[in-house]
C-alpha positions in Angstrom: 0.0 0.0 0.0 2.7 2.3 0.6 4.2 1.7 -3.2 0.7 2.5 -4.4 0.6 5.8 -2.1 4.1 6.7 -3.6 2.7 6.2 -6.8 0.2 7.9 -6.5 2.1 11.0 -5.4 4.3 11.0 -7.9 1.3 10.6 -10.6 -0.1 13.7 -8.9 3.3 15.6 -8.9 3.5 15.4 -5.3 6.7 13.6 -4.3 7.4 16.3 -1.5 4.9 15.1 0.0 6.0 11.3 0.2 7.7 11.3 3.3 4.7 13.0 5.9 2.0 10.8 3.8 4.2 7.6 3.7 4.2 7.9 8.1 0.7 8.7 7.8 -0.6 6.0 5.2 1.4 3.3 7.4 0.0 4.4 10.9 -3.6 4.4 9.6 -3.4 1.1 7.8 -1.4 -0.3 11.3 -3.9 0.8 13.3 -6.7 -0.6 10.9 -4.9 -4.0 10.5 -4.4 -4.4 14.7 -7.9 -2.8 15.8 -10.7 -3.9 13.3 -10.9 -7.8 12.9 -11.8 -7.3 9.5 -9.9 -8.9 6.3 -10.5 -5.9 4.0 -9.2 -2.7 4.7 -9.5 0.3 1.6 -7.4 3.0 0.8 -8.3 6.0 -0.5 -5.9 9.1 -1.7 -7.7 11.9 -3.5 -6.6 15.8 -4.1 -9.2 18.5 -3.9 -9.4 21.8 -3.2 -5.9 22.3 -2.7 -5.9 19.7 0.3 -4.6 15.6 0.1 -6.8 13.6 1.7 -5.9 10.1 2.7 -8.8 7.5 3.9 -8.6 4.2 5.1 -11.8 2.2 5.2 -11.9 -1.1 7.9 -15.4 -0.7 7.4 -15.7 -2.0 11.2 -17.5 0.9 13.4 -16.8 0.8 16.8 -15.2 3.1 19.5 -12.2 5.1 19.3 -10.1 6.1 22.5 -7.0 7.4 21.5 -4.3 6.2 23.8 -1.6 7.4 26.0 1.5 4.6 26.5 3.4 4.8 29.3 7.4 5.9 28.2 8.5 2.4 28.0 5.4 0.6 26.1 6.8 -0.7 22.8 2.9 0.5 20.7 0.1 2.7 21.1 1.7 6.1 19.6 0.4 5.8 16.1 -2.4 8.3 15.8 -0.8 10.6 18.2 2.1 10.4 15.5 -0.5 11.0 12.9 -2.3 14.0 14.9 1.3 15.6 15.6 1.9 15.1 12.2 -1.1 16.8 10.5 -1.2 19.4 12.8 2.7 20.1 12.1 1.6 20.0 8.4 -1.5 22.5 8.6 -3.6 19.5 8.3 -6.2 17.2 10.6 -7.5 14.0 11.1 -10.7 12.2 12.3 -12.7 9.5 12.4 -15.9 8.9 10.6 -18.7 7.0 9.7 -18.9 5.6 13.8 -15.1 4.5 13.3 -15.2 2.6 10.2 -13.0 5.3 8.4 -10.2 7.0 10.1 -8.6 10.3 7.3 -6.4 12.8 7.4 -5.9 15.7 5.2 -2.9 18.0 4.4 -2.6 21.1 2.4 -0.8 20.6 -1.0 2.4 22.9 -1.3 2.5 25.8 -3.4 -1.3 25.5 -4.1 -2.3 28.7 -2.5 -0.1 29.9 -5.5 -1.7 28.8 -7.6 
C-alpha cells in the first residue's frame, strides 16, 4: 500500500509530499490491520481543493479512545504520531462514519499559489 501511495504521489506531482504521507498512510493502515478484525481494509488518496486527503476504510465501526503509552510501552503512539503530524503540516484527522474510516488531510504545497 505504501508503493501504491508513492505512486500515486508522484502521478499527482506530489513527491514532497511522500515522506509525511508515507508515516501517515502506514500508521492508519497499522492501526486498521491491529484494531478492526476485518480482512479488508481500503485505501483512498484523492486531491481537492488544494488539500490531500488520505482514507482508510476497515469498514468496522466501533469506538475510538486514542491512547496514552506509558514511556517504555513498545505500541500505542500511532495516531498521536499522525495527529502531531497533520497538525505540524496545517492539516487534521478524524474519524468517521462511527469509526469505520479514520482520514487525514494535508494542504498541498505551493497550491495557494496557484
Amino acid at each position: 500500500m505504501r508503493r501504491i501511495a508513492a505512486a500515486r504521489l508522484r502521478y499527482c506531482g506530489l513527491e514532497a509530499m511522500t515522506d509525511e504521507v508515507m508515516l501517515i498512510v502506514s500508521e492508519l493502515l497499522t492501526n486498521a490491520l491491529q484494531h478492526s478484525g476485518t480482512t479488508e481494509i481500503s485505501l483512498n488518496i484523492t486531491v481537492e481543493d488544494g488539500a490531500l486527503r488520505v482514507l482508510v476504510r476497515d469498514g468496522m465501526p466501533g469506538g475510538f479512545t486514542p491512547q496514552h503509552p506509558t514511556d517504555t510501552a513498545e505500541s500505542g503512539r500511532g495516531l498521536l504520531l499522525v495527529d502531531a503530524l497533520a497538525k505540524g503540516c496545517g492539516g487534521e484527522w478524524g474519524i468517521s462514519d462511527a469509526g469505520a474510516e479514520t482520514w487525514c488531510t494535508l494542504p498541498v504545497p505551493g497550491e495557494s499559489q496557484r
